[in-house]
Each structure stands twice: as C-alpha cells, then as structure tokens.
C-alpha positions as CSV (number, residue, x, y, z in Angstrom):
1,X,1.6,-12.9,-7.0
2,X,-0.9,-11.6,-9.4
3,X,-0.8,-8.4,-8.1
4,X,2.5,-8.2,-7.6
5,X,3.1,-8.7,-11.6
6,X,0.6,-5.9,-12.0
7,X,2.9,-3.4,-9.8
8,X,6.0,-4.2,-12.4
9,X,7.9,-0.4,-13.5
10,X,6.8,1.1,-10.4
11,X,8.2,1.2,-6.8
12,X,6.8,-1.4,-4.9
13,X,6.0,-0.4,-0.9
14,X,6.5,-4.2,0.6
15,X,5.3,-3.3,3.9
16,X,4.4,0.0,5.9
17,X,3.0,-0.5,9.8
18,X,3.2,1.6,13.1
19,X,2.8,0.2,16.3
20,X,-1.3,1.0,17.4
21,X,-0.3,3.7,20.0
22,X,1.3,5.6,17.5
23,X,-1.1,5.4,15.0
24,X,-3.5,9.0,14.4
25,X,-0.1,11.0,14.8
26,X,1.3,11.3,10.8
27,X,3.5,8.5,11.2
28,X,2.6,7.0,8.0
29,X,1.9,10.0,6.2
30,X,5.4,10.5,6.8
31,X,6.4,7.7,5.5
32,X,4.8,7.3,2.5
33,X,6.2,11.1,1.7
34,X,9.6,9.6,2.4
35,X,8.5,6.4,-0.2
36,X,7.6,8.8,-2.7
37,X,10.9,11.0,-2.3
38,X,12.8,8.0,-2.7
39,X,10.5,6.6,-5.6
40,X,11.4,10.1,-7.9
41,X,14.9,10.0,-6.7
42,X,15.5,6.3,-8.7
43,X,13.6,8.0,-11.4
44,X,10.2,6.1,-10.8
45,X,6.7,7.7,-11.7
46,X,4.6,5.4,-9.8
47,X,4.3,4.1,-6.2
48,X,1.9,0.7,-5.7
49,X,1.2,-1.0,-2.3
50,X,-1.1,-4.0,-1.3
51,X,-3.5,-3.5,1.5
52,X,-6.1,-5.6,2.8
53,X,-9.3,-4.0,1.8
54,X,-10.7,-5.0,5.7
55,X,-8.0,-2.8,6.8
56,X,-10.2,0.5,7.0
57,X,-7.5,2.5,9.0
58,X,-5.0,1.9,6.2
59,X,-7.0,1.9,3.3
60,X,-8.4,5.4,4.6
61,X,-4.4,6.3,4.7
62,X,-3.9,5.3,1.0
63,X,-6.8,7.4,-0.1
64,X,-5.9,10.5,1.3
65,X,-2.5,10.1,0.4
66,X,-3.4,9.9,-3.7
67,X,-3.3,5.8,-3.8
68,X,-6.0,4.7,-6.0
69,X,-7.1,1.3,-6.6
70,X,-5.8,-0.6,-9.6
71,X,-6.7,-4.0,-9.2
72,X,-8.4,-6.6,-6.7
73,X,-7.8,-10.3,-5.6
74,X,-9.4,-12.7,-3.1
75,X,-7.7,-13.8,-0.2
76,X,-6.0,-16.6,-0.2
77,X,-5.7,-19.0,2.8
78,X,-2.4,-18.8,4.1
79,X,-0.9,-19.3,8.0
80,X,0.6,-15.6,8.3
81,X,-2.4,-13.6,7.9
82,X,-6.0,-16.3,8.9
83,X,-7.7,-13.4,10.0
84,X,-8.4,-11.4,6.8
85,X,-10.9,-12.2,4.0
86,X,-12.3,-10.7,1.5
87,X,-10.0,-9.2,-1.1
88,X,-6.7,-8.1,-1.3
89,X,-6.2,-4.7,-3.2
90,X,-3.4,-3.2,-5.0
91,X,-3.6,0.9,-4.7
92,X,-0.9,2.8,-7.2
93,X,-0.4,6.6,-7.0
94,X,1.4,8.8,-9.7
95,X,4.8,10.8,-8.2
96,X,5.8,14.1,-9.8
C-alpha cells in the first residue's frame, strides 16, 4: 500500500505477465508500448509498476523499457505470493 500511495498522478500498470513459452518474443515490450499509448492518451506523464526485485526477467524488461526505480519495500508475508522475498520495488518511467 505504501507504494501504491507513491504511484498517485500517474498511470498505474496493476499487472503485466506472459505465459513462459512466450516469453523472449516482444510480448511485453509490446505491451508496455500499448500502456504508455494509453497513459498519454488520458493525458498522464508517468507510467509506475511494482515488480518483485527477484524477478530478474522482468525487472531486466522495466529497465530497457525506461522504468527506473523510485522507491523500495520489504516483502510482506502474504498467501498469494510465499515464494518471493526481499523487496518489492516500484519502477516509474516518464511518457512524452
């Protein structure tokens, strides 16, 4: 939730997956591009996302994509998602 206050004025990217075969092929690229369409469309500046920072493959998509990170937080314990630790890190990225 703290993170999520700190991604207030921009548009907020709730979730972004592909299926593992698909992965490598621009998939994601694509949609991101498609986010950030949408983003200047309803007159935003700024895209944010939340990514596990153990999730190398999408943190690595983030990066090359312009996402920078603005802010960290530790995991939290929580049913859903047992198998990450470490932090949880909010990456923003500025649309023109």
């Amino acid at each position: 939730m703290a993170l999520e206050r700190r991604s207030v004025g921009t548009r907020y990217i709730n979730a972004l997956a592909v299926f593992p075969r698909f992965r490598g092929h621009g998939i994601g690229t694509t949609l991101l591009r498609a986010a950030e369409t949408q983003a200047l469309a309803a007159g935003y500046t700024q895209l944010s996302i939340q990514v596990y920072a153990q999730n190398i493959g999408a943190t690595r998509l983030y990066a090359r994509s312009g996402y920078v990170e603005d802010a960290r937080s530790p995991v939290r314990g929580h049913p859903c998602q047992p198998y990450y630790t470490g932090d949880v890190l909010l990456l923003k990225m500025q649309v023109s």
